[in-house]
Every structure is written in C-alpha cells, then in structure tokens.
C-alpha positions as CSV (number, residue, x, y, z in Angstrom):
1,X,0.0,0.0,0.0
2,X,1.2,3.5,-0.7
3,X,1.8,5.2,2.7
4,X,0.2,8.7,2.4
5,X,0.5,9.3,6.0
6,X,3.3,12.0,6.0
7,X,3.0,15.5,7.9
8,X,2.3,16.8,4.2
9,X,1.6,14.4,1.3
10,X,1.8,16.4,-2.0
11,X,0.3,14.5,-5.0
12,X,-0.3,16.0,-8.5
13,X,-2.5,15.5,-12.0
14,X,-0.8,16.6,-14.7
15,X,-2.7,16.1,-18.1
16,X,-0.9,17.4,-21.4
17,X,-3.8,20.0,-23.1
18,X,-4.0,18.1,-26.2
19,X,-7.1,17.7,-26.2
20,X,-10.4,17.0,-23.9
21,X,-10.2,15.5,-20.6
22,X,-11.1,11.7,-21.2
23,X,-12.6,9.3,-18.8
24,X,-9.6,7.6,-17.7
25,X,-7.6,11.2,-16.8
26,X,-10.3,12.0,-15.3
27,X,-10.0,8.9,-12.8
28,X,-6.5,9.6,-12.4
29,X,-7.4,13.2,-11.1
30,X,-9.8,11.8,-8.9
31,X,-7.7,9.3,-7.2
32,X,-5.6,11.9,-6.7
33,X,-7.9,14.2,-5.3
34,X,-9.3,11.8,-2.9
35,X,-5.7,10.6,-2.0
36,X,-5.0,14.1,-1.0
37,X,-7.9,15.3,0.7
38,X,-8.3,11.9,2.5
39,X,-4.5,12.4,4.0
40,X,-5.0,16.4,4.7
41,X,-2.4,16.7,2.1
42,X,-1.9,19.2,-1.3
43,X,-3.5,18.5,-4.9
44,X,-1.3,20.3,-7.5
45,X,-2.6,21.2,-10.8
46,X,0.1,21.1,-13.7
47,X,0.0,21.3,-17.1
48,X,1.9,19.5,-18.8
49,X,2.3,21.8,-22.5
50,X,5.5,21.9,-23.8
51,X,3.6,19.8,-27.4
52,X,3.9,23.8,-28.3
53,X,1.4,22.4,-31.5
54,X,-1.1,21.1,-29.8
55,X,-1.3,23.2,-26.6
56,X,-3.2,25.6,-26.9
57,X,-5.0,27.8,-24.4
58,X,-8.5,26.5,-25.6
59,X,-7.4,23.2,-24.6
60,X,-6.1,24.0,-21.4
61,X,-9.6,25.9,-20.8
62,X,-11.5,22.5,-21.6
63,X,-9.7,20.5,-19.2
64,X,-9.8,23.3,-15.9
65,X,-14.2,23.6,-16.9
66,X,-14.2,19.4,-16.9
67,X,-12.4,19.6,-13.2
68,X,-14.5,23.0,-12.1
69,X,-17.4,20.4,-13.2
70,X,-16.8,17.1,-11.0
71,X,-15.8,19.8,-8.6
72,X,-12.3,18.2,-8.1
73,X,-10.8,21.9,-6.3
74,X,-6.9,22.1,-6.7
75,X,-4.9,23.9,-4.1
76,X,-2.0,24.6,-6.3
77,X,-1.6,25.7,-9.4
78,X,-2.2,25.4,-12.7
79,X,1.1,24.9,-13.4
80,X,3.0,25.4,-16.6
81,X,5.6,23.2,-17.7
82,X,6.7,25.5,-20.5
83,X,6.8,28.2,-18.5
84,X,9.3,26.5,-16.6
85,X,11.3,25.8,-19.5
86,X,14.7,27.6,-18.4
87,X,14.7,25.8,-15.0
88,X,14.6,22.8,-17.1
89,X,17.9,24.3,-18.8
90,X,19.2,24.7,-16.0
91,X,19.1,21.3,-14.8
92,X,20.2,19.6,-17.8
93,X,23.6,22.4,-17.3
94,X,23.7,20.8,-14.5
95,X,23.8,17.3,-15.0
96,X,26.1,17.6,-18.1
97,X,28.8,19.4,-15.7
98,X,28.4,16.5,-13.0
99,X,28.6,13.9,-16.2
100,X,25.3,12.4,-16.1
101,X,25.0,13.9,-19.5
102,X,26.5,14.4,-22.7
103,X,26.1,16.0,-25.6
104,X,25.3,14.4,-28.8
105,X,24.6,16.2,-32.2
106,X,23.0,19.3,-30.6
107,X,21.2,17.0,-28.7
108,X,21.7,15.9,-24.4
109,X,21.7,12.6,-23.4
110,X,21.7,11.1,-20.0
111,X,24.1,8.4,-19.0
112,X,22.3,5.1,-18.9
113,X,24.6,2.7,-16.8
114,X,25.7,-0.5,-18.9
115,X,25.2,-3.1,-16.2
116,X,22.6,-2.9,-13.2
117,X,18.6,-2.2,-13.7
118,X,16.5,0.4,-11.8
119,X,13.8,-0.9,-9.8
120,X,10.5,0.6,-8.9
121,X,8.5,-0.2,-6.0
122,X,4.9,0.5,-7.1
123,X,2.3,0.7,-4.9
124,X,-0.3,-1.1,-6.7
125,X,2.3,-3.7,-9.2
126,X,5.0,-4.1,-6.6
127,X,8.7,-4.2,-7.5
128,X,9.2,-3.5,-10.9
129,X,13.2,-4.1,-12.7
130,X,14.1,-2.2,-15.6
131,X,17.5,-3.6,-17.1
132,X,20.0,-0.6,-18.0
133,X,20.7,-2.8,-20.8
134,X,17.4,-2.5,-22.0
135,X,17.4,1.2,-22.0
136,X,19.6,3.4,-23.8
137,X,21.2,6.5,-23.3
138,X,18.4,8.8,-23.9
139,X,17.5,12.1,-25.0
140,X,16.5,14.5,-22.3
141,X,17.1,17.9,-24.5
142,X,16.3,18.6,-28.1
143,X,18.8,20.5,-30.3
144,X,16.7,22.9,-30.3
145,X,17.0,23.9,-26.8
146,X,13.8,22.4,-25.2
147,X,13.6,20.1,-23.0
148,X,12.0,16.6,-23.2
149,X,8.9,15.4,-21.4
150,X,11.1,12.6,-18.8
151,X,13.6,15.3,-18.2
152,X,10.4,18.1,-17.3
153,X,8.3,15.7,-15.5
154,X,11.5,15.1,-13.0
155,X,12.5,18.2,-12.5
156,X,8.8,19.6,-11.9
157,X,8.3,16.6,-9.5
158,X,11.2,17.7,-7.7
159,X,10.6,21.3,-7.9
160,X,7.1,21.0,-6.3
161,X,7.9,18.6,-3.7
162,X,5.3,15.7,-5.0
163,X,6.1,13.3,-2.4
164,X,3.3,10.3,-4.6
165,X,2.8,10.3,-8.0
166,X,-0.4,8.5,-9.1
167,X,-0.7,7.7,-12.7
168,X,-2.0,5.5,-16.3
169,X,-0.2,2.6,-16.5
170,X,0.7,3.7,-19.6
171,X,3.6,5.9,-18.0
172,X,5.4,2.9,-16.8
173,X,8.3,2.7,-19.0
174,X,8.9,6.6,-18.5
175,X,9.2,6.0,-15.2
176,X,12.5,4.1,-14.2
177,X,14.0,7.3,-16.7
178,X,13.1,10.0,-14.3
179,X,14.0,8.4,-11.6
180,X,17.8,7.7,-13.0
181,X,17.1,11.7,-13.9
182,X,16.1,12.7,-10.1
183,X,19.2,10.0,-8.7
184,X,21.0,11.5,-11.2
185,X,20.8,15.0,-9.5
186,X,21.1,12.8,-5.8
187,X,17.2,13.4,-5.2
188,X,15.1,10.7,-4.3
189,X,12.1,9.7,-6.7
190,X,8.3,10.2,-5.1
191,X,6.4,7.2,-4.5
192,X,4.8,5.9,-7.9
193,X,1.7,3.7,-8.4
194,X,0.2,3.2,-11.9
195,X,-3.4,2.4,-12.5
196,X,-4.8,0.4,-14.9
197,X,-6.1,0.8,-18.3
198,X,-9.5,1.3,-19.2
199,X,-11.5,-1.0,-21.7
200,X,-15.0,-0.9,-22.7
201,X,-17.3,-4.0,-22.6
202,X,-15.7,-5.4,-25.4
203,X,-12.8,-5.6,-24.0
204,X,-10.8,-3.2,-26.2
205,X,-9.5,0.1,-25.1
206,X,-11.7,2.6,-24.0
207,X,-12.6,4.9,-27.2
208,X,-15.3,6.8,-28.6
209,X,-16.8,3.9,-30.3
210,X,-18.4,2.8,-26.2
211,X,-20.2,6.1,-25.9
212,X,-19.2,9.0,-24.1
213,X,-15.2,9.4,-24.4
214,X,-14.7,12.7,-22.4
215,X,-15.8,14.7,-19.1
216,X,-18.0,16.7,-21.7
217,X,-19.2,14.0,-23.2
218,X,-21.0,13.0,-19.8
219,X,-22.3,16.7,-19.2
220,X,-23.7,16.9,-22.3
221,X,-25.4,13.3,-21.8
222,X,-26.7,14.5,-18.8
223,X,-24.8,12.8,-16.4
224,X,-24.4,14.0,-12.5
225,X,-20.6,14.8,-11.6
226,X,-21.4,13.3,-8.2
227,X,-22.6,10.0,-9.8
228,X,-19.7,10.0,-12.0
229,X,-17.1,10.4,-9.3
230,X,-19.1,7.9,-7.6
231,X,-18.9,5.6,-10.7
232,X,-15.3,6.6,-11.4
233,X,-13.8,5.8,-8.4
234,X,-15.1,2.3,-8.7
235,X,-13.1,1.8,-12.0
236,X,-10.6,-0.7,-10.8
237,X,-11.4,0.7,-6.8
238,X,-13.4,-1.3,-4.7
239,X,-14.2,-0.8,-0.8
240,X,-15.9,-4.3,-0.5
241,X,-17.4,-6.7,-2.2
242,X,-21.0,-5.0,-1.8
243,X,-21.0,-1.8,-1.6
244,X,-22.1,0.6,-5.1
245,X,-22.9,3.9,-3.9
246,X,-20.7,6.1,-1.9
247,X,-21.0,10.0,-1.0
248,X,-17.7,12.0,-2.0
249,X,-17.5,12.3,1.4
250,X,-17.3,8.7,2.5
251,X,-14.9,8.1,-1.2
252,X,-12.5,10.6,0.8
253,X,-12.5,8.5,3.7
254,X,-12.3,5.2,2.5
255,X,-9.9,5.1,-0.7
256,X,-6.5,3.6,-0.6
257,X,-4.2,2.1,-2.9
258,X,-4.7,-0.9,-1.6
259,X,-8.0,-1.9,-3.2
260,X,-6.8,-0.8,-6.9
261,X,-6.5,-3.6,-9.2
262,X,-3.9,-4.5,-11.7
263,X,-6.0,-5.1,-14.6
264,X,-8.1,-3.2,-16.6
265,X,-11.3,-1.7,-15.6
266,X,-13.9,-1.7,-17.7
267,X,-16.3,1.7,-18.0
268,X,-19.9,0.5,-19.2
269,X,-21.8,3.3,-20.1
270,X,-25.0,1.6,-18.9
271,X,-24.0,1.0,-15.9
272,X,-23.2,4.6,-15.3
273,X,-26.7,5.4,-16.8
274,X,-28.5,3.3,-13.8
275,X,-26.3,4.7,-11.1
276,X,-27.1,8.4,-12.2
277,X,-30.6,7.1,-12.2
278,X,-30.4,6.8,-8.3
279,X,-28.8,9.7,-8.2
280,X,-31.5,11.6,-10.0
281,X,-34.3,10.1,-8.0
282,X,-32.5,11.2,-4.7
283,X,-32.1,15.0,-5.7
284,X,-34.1,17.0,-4.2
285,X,-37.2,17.9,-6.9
286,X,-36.1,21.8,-6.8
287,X,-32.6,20.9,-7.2
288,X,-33.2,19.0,-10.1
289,X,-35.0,21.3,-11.8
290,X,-32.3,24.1,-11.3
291,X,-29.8,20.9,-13.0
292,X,-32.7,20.8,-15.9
293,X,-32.2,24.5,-16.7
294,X,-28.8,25.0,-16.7
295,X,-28.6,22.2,-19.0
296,X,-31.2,23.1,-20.9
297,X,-31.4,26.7,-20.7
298,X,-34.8,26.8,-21.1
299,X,-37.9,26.9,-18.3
300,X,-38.7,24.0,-16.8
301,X,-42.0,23.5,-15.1
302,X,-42.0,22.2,-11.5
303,X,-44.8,19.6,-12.5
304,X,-42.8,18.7,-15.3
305,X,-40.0,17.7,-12.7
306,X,-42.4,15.9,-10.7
307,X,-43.7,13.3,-13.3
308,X,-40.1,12.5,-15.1
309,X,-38.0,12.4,-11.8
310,X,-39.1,8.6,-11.3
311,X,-38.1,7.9,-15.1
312,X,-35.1,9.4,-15.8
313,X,-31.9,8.2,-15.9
314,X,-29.9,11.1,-17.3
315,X,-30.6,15.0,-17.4
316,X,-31.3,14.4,-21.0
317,X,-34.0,12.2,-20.7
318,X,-36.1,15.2,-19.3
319,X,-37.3,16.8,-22.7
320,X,-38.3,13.2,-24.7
321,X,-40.5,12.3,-21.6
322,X,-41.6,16.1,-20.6
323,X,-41.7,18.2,-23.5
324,X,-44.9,17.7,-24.6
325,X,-45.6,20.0,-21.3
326,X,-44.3,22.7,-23.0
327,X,-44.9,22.7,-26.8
328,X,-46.3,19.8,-29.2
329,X,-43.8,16.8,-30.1
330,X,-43.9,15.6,-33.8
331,X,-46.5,13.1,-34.0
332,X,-45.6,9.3,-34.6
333,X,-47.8,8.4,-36.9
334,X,-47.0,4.7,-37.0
335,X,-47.7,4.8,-33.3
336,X,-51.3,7.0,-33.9
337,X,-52.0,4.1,-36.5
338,X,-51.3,1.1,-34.2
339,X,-53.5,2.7,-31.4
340,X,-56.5,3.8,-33.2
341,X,-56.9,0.3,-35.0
342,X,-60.3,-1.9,-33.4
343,X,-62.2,1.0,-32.8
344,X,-59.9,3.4,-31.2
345,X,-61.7,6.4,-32.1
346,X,-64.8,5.0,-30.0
347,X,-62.1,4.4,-27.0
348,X,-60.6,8.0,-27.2
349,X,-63.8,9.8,-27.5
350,X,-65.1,7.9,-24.3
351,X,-61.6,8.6,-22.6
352,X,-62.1,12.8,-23.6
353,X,-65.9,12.8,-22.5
354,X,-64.9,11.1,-19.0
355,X,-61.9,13.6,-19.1
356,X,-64.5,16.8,-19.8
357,X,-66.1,16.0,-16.7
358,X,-64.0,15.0,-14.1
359,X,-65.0,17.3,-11.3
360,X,-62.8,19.4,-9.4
361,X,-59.3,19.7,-8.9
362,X,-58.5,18.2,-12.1
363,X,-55.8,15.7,-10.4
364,X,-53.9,12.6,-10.9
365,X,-56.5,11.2,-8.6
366,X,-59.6,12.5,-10.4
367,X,-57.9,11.9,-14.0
368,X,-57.2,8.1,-12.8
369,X,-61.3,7.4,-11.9
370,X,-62.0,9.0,-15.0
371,X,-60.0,7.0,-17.6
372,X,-60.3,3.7,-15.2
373,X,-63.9,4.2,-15.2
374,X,-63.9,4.3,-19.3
375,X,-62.0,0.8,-18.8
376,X,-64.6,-0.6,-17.0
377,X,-67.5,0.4,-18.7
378,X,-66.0,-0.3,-22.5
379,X,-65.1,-3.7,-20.7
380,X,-61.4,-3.3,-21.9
381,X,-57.7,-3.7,-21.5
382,X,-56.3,-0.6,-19.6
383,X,-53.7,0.3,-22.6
384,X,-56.9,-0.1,-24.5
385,X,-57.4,3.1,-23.5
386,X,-54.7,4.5,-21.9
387,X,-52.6,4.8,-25.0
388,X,-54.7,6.5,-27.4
389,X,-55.0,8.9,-24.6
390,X,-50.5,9.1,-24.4
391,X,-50.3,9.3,-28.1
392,X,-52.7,11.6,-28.3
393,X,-51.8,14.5,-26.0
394,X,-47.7,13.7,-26.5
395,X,-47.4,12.1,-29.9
396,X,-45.9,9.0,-28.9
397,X,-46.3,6.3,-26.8
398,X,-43.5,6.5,-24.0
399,X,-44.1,9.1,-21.6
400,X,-44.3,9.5,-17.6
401,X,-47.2,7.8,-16.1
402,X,-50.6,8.7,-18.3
403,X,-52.7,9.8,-15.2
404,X,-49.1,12.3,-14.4
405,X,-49.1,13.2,-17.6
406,X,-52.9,14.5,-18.2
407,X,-53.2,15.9,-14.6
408,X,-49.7,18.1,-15.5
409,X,-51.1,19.1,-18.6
410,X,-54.4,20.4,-17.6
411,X,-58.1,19.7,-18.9
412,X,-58.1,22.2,-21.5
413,X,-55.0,21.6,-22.9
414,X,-55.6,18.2,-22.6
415,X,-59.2,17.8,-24.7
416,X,-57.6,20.6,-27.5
417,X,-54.8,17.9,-28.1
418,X,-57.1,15.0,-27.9
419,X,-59.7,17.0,-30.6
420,X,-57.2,17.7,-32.8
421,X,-55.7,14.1,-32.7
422,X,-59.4,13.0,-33.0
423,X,-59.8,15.3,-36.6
424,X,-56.1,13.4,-37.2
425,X,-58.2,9.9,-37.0
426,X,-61.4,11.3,-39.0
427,X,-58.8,12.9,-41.6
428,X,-57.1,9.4,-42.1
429,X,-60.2,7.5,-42.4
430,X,-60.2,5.6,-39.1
C-alpha cells in the first residue's frame, strides 16, 4: 500500500492540453484528489504543455471547466511546464557538468549505466526491474533547446515537492528514466503507483466507439458529476465486495491504494446510466429542476420535474419524456395508426368525455377514476385506452405515467390535443 501518512503528502495530476479530458484522466485526477484530501495533504494542478502544436490555451480551458465540473478543487496551481522551460535548462547544465550527460549532435543525453537495472517499487504492481541494458542513453534535451517530457516531469516533480505520483499505466516505462534523472541530481524519486487501463465492454481500449469518451461527453449526456465520481472511483477501486454507492465524502474517507486492481477496468456506459438514475431520483425535486435549466437553458416547469423524476436516468432524458408539457412533439404516426386500430376512435372519445367531466381539482386522482372508469364500462384492457390517450396529447407512446401526464397538462390543454388528434383519426379514415 502506498503510505500517504506523511506531515504533508503532495500528490499531483498533470494532463498534457491536447485535447479533452477523457474518462480515464479524469480517474486519475480523482484518485488523486481523494488521496489528498483523505491524507489532509496538497492536490497540485500542472500542465503538462510543452507539445507547443497542440497546446493551446482552448485546450487547457476545456480540461480546468471538466475539473471545475466534477468539482475536483486544486490547491495549487495550474502549473505550466513550459513556462518552466529555463529551469529545465538549467538542470540539464547541471547534469552535463556532473557527467550524467553528454552532448550528442545538438542533442543531451543522460548516461544510462551499462550493467545494473533500476527498480521501482509500485504501490499497486510491486517491485518493478528495468535492465539498463534495455534502456539506452536517452535524450532529455532537443537541439533545439527544449527540454523533453522525462527530463520536465523530474524536475517539476522535484521542484514541487510531489512526495506520490499516481498515474495511467501507460507511463510505466517513463518511469524508471526519471528516476535515474532525479538519482542523477542525488534526489530521491516520489512514490509511484500506476493504474490500470480502461477497456469498454468489449474488451478493447476505451474509445469513442463505447459512448461517451470525455468529461463533456457525460455533461452533455446529462450525467451528474457526483454519480460520476461515484462511478469513477469504482473503476478498478473497490471498498468491499458489496457496496455501489458512496458520498464523496465517504470516497474521501475510505480510498486507498490498496484496493486498486492490476487489470483493466472496464467503463460501461450503462451501468453509469443506472447509477445516475439513483442519483436523480434522490435530488431533491427543486434541485433537479435548477440541473434541468442549466442544461437546458430553457424553463422547466415544477410539475414537469415531478412526473419525469421517477423515469429518468440522465438530465437528457427530461425533454423526450416532458416536452410535450411545454410545446407539441412531432407526432408518430406509426404509433397513432397502431392505437386507433379496433375502434380506437370510439375508445378516445369515451376517454375525452370522462376527461371533460372530471370534477374538481382536475388531479392525478380524479384523471385516474376518469379513464379507469372508461376501462370498466368499455369492458377493456387498460392500454386499451390509456394509449390513445398518451399518443394523443404527446405524440408517442413512452411518456411519464398517463394519469401524471394528463393531470400536468391540464383539462383544457388536454381535450384541445385530444380533438385535434381526434380530426387526425377522421382525416385518415379511421
């Protein structure tokens, strides 16, 4: 296990602003959030952007709103590793006078040794060799001047005092060269630990092709961040054998090392779907309508909230199951066809008298009498008459629960929809 129990643990996420923040960087900022804030220890924010190219300051932007988003607070930085470029220089100065290094066609190389291997202890893979005869001298400055990523990743390490680094597997085989980079300079290396890959249900390396690939992705989809820290943390993390849902609070508490597993983890998009399903029942109904609008941007009625709460499982699935509240859907005709054949007409009419007069308030109660009652006397299935009713005042078949639905949208909204998808039936020749 990787001892985080100093007076002042210091650990660090460091994503290169290539591009988005994917999934699996986004784990590796959590663990290392909840690693710090579990220990009473610092989370350090550095970019990593000396891929001048691709660097740019949009990209940086994207990654710091995806963090601001799953509300993973730094207490240091952002960082730049470019700007740090002439301490970099100065290093690698240093390490050619003290004949670590050497120079080679413009370029610096440090001194691999020809016998011997470097071995890390990782906290999650234990003991790890890396045969100096495997390794050759390598590059750590361009001819150009700059400096290259093993050689800036050291001396940043260093620099900030990151007593763990917590990382994607990925990184391994950079790792035994900045530690013969910090021993190099008589430093000793932080503590490393390198987490697994992630795969998709197929097996393969998590893409694009399983759904969501980014942090954006999942906002846009309508996920929660606190369901998707929650269903982060448990990619390769476990506490126990039982236990799914867990408060930030109690992920600060309760995740180690330890518990990480050396294989792949594999992020299933559905399964993410029906734990932000949870979530979404559990907000409170105000709360979720203030979520509703800002992803949205538009109004949201409060009885719109209160008949899709129990349905959704994303933010997203709001508008399919609610908008008819608000404005007219386009109309599925093959739907309208299906539900008006064996004398639907005759079924809906009797469902829009019963609905006409209802007494008073016009409630889910008083709307479920009404349309049970036309059940009853027609001597019918429910959806016999419920679903002429569904397709009639939303325009398809799947919405929140039909007596919900009609009390929400109000009696005279309610019989104008149901006319007008009565002249639809007369117009078709039903």
């Amino acid at each position: 296990m990787m001892n985080v129990d100093l007076p002042s643990p210091r650990l660090r996420f460091a994503p290169s602003p290539t591009g988005v923040l994917h999934i699996g960087g986004a784990r590796t900022a959590l663990y290392n959030w909840l690693l710090a804030r579990g220990s009473g220890g610092t989370f350090v924010l550095r970019i990593e952007d000396t891929d001048r190219e691709r660097s740019t300051p949009e990209n940086v932007e994207q990654i710091l709103d995806a963090l601001r988003w799953l509300e993973l607070d730094w207490d240091e930085g952002p960082y730049s590793q470019w700007e740090r470029r002439d301490r970099h220089g100065e290093v690698v100065e240093r390490l050619v006078d003290g004949g670590h290094a050497y120079e080679d066609e413009g370029a610096v190389r440090l001194r691999v040794p020809d016998a011997g291997e470097t071995v890390i202890h990782d906290a999650i893979r234990g003991d790890i060799a890396f045969p100096h005869s495997a390794i050759k001298d390598f590059v750590i400055r361009r001819s150009d001047g700059s400096p290259l990523y093993n050689l800036a990743v050291a001396v940043d390490d260093l620099d900030m005092g990151i007593t763990h680094v917590v990382r994607g597997d990925d990184h391994i085989s950079n790792t035994p060269r900045q530690v013969m980079i910090l021993r190099a300079l008589s430093e000793e290396p932080p503590a490393y630990a390198h987490l697994p890959l992630l795969h998709g249900p197929d097996g393969k390396k998590l893409s694009k092709r399983h759904g969501a690939a980014s942090v954006q992705d999942l906002r846009e989809a309508g996920y929660l961040p606190e369901a998707v820290r929650n269903y982060i943390a448990l990619l390769g993390w476990g506490y126990d054998e039982s236990t799914t849902f867990f408060t930030t609070e109690e992920l600060i508490e309760r995740f180690d090392l330890s518990r990480v597993s050396k294989n792949p983890a594999v992020f299933d998009e559905q399964k993410l779907r029906w734990m932000n399903g949870r979530y979404l029942r559990e907000l409170d109904p105000d709360d979720l309508r203030r979520r509703l609008e800002e992803l949205t941007g538009r109004e949201v009625p409060p009885e719109a909230v209160a008949i899709t709460q129990e349905k959704m499982q994303t933010l997203t699935d709001f508008w399919p199951l609610a908008g008819f509240l608000v404005q007219r859907g386009p109309f599925d005709d093959r739907a309208w066809a299906r539900v008006m054949r064996d004398s639907g007409p005759e079924r809906l009419r009797a469902a829009r008298d019963a609905l006409e007069h209802a007494g008073e308030p016009f409630d889910v109660e008083r709307v479920e009498a009404a349309l049970r009652g036309v059940v009853e006397r027609l001597g019918v299935k429910p959806k016999d008459v419920f679903q002429p009713v569904r397709v009639a005042i939303t325009g398809t078949t799947v919405s929140p629960g039909i007596f919900e639905s009609v009390a929400a949208l109000g009696r005279e909204e309610t019989l104008a929809r149901i006319d007008e998808a009565l002249r639809r039936a007369s117009g078709t020749g039903h």
